[in-house]
C-alpha positions as a printed NumPy array, in Angstrom:
array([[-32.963,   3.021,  40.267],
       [-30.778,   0.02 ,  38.809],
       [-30.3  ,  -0.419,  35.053],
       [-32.837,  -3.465,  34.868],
       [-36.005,  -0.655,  34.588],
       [-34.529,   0.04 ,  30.994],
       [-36.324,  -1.006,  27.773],
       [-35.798,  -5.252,  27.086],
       [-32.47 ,  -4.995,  25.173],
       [-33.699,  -5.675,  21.793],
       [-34.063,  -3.955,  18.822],
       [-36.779,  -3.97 ,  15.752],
       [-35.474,  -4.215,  12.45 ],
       [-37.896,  -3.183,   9.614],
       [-36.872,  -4.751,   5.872],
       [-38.694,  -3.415,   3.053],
       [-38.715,  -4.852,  -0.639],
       [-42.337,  -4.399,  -1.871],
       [-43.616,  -5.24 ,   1.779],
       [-42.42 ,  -5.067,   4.867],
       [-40.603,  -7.564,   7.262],
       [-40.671,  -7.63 ,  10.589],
       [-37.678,  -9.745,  12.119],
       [-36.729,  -9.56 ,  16.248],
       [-32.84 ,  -9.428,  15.911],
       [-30.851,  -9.488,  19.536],
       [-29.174,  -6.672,  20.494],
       [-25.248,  -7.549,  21.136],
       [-25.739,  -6.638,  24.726],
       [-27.639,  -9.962,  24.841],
       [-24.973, -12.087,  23.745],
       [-22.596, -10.092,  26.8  ],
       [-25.576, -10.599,  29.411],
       [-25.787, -14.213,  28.682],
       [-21.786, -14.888,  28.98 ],
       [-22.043, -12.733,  32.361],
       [-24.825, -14.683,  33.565],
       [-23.169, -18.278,  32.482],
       [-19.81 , -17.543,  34.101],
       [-22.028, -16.261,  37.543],
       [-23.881, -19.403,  37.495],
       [-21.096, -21.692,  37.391],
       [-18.815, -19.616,  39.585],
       [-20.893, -17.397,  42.05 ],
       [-18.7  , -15.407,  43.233],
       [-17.942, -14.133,  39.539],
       [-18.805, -10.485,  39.151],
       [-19.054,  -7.654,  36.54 ],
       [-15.794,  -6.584,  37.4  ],
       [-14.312, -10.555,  36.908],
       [-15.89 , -10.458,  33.895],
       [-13.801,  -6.93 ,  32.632],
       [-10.834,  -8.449,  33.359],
       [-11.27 , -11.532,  31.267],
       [-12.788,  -9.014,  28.625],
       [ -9.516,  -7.006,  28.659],
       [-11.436,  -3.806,  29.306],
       [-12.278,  -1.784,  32.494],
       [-15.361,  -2.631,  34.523],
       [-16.608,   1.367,  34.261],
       [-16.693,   0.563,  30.445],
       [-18.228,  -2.265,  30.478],
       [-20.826,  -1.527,  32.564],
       [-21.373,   1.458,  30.427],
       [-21.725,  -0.983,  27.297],
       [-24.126,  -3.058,  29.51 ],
       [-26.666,  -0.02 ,  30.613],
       [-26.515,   1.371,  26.313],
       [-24.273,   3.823,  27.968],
       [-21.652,   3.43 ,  25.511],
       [-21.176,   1.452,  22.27 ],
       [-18.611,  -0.222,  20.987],
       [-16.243,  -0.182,  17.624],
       [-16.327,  -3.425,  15.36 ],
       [-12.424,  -3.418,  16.531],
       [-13.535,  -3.819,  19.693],
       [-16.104,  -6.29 ,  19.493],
       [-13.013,  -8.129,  17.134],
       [-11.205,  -8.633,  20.517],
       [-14.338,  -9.889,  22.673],
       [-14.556, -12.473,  20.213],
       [-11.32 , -13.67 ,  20.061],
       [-11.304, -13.16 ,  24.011],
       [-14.237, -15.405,  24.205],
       [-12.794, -18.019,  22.003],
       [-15.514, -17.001,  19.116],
       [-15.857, -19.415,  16.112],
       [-15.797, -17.51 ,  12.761],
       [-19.505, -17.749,  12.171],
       [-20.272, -16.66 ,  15.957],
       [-17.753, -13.665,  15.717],
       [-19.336, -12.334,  12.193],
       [-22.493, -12.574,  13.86 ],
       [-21.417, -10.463,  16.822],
       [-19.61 ,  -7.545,  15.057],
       [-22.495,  -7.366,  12.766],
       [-24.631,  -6.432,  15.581],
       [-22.633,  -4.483,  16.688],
       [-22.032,  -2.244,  13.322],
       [-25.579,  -2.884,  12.761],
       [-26.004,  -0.284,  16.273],
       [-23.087,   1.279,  16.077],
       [-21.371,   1.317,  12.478],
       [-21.107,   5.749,  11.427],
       [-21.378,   4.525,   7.698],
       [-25.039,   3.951,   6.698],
       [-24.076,   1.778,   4.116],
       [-21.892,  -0.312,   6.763],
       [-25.069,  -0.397,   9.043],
       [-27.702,  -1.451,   5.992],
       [-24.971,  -4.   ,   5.175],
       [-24.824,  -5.36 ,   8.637],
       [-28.619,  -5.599,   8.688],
       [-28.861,  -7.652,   5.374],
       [-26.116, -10.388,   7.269],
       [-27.49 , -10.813,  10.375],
       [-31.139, -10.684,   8.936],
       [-29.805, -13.434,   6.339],
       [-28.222, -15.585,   9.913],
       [-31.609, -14.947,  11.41 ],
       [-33.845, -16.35 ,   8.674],
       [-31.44 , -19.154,   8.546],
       [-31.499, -20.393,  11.786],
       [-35.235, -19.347,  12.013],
       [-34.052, -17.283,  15.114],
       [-37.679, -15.879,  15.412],
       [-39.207, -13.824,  18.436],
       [-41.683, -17.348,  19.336],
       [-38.541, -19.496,  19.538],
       [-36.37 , -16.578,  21.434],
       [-39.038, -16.37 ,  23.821],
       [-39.483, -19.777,  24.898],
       [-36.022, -19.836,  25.489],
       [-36.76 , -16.997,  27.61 ],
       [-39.742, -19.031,  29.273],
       [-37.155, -22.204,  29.811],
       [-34.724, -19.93 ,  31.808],
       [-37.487, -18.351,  33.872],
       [-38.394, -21.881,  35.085],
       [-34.933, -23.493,  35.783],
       [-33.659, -20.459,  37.851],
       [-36.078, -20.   ,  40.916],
       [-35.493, -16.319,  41.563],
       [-37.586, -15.216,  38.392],
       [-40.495, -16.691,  40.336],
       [-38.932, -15.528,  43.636],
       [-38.737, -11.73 ,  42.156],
       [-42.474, -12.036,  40.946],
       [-43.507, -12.914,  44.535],
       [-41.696, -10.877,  46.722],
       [-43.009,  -7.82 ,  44.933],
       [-46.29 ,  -8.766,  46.837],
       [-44.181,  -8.253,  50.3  ],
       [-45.32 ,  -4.832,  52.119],
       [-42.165,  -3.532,  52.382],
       [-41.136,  -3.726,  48.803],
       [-38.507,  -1.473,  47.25 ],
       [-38.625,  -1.478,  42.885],
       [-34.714,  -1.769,  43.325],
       [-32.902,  -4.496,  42.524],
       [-29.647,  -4.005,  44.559],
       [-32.855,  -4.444,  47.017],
       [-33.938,  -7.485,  45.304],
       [-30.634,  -8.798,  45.245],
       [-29.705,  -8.798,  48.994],
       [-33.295, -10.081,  50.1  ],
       [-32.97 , -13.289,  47.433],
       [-29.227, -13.43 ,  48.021],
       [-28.895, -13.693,  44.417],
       [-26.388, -11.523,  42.314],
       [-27.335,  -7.946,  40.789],
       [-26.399,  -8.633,  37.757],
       [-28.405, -11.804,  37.844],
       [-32.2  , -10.086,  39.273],
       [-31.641,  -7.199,  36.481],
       [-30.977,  -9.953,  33.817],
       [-33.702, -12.082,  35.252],
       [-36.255,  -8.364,  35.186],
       [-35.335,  -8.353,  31.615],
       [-36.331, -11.271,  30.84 ],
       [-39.657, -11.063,  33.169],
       [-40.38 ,  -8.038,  30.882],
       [-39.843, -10.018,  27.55 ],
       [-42.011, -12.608,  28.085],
       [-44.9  , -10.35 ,  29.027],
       [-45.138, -11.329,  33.274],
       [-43.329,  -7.656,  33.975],
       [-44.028,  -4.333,  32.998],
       [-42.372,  -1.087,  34.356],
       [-45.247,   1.614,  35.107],
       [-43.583,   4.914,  36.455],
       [-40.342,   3.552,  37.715],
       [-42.118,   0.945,  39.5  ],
       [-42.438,  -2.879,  38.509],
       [-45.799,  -4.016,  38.078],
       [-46.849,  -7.67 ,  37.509],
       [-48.768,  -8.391,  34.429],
       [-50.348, -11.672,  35.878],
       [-51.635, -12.383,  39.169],
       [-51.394, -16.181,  39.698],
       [-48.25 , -18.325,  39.097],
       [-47.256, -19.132,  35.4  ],
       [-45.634, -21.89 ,  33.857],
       [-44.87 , -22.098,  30.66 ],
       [-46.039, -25.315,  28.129],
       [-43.402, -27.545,  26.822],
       [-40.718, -26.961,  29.039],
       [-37.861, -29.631,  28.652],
       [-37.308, -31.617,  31.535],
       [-34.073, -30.633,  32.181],
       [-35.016, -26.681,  33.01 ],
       [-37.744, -28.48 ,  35.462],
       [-35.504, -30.638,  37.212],
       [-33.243, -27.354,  37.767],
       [-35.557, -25.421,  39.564],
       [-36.2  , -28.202,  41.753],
       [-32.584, -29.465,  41.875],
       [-32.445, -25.175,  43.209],
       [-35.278, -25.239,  45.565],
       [-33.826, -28.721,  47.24 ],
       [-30.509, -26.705,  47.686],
       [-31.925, -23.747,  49.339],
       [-34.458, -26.369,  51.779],
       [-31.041, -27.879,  53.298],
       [-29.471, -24.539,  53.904],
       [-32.917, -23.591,  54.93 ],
       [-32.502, -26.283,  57.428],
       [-29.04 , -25.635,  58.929],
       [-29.595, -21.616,  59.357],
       [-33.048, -20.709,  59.91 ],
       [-34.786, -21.066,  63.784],
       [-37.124, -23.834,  63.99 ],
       [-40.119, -21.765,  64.957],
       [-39.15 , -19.909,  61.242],
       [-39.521, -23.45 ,  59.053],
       [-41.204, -26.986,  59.123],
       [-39.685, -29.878,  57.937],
       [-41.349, -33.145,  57.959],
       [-40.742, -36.402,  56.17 ],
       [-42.882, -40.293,  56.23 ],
       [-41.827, -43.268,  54.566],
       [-45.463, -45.1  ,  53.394],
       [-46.214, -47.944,  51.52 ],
       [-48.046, -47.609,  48.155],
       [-49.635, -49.5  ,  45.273],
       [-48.616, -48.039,  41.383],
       [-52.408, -47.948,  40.993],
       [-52.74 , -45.324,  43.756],
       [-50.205, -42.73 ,  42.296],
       [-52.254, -40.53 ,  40.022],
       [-54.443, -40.172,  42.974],
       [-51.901, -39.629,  45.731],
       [-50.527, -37.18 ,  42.779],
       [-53.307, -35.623,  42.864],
       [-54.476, -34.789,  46.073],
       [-51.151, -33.548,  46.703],
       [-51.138, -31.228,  44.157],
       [-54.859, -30.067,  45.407],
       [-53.669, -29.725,  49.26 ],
       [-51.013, -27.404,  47.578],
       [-52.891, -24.937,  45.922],
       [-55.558, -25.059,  48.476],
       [-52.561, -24.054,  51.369],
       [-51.566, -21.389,  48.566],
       [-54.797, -19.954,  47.947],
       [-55.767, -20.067,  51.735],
       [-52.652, -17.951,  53.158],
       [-52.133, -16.087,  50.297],
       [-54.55 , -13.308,  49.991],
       [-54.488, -10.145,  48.623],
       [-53.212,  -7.984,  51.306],
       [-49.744,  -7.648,  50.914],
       [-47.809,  -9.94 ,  53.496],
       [-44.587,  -9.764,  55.406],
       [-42.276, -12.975,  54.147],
       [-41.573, -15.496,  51.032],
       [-41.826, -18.572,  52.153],
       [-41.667, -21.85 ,  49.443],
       [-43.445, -24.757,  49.989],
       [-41.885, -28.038,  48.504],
       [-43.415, -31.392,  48.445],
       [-41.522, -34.603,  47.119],
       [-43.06 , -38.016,  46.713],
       [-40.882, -40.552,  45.482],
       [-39.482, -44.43 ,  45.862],
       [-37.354, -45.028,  48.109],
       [-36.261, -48.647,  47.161],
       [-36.451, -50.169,  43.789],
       [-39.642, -52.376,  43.161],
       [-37.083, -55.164,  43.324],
       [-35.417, -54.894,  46.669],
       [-38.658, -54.952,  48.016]])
């Protein structure tokens, strides 16, 4: 079983001074994860072991770090930093985590958690606004959505080297993407097996734009590869050009939106089924009003 059935990497940080605060602080892990899974995104065929390298350390080690494994020194975290190109704030930040796990002085640790509890307050880096960040990456990358369905496949296998190959998508990228499933409450592991907390899609309020237009910027991507590799017995493609008054737009809207979850609700039952399939509508102008 792959690293991603581990506890969200986070850690609890109680602060007592006649009460007691509760403050979400991110383990340092976090910080690695998210550099890992920038670099991947822009560069797919960037791996773990690219990702050593450019760390200066070897790829067993670091995947160690990765799985809580193995910690690391503040010396060491001192190098990642200046590896990564670390402002002075950023770096502090980082080694505290790091002594704040890791530190064999108790006074070092308790002196760690006072600075990065003091950074926290500051930048009111609270659970709420860590996980709607959370919620904005689960919408603007499509496998987060495309893990949560294919666990409904009959043939499912809680791996996510399995995962990986059947969404083409990087390991490192499914068991970052199960992590983040978990912290936002849509995943939960149940004896070594992932269970899903919700049964119907979710979508998160207040998403920016941007994260939308992602995901369908993604899905778009995948339709025209879609369309050069898979038989044409396997897909359907179809495309009309209509005319259109504005006033008819909330309506066509609409309906279109009703045929979908209609098609959805209709195919999908509960039985568990043999593909993923994505269905992806687009309505849009295809001349300006003033060409017309």
């Amino acid at each position: 079983m792959s690293r991603a059935l581990a506890k969200p990497l986070c850690v609890l940080v109680h602060l007592s001074s006649g009460g007691t605060v509760d403050e979400k602080i991110s383990d340092y892990r976090l910080i690695l994860q998210k550099e890992l899974m920038d670099r991947c995104e822009s560069n797919p065929r960037y791996s773990l072991r690219a990702f050593a390298r450019d760390l200066k350390v070897s790829p067993s080690r670091l995947s160690e770090v990765l799985n809580k494994k193995q910690g690391l020194s503040r010396q060491a975290a001192e190098h990642i930093t200046k590896t990564l190109g670390y402002g002075q704030e950023e770096a502090e930040y980082f080694c505290d985590l790091v002594s704040l796990k890791h530190a064999r002085s108790v006074k070092e640790r308790e002196k760690a958690k006072l600075r990065v509890f003091k950074v926290d307050y500051e930048k009111s880096r609270d659970e709420l606004y860590s996980l709607q960040l959370d919620s904005f990456k689960i919408i603007s990358d499509w496998y987060h959505l495309g893990i949560m369905e294919l666990m409904k496949v009959k043939n499912f296998k809680h791996d996510t080297k399995w995962i990986s190959r059947r969404l083409g998508v990087q390991v490192i990228q499914i068991e970052l993407a199960i992590d983040r499933l978990i912290r936002v409450g849509l995943l939960k592991i149940e004896d070594g097996k992932f269970v899903a907390t919700q049964s119907n899609g979710w979508v998160p309020g207040g998403v920016p734009s941007s994260s939308i237009r992602k995901f369908h910027k993604q899905v778009l991507e995948k339709a025209l590869v879609a369309m050069e590799t898979q038989a044409v017995d396997e897909r359907f493609f179809s495309t009309r050009l209509l005319t259109l008054n504005r006033s008819d737009l909330p309506r066509a809207f609409e309906a279109i939106t009703e045929f979908q979850k209609r098609f959805c609700v209709d195919l999908d039952a509960d039985e568990s089924k043999e593909l993923l399939y994505c269905i992806s509508m687009q309505l849009f102008k295809i001349v300006e009003e003033e060409t017309v």
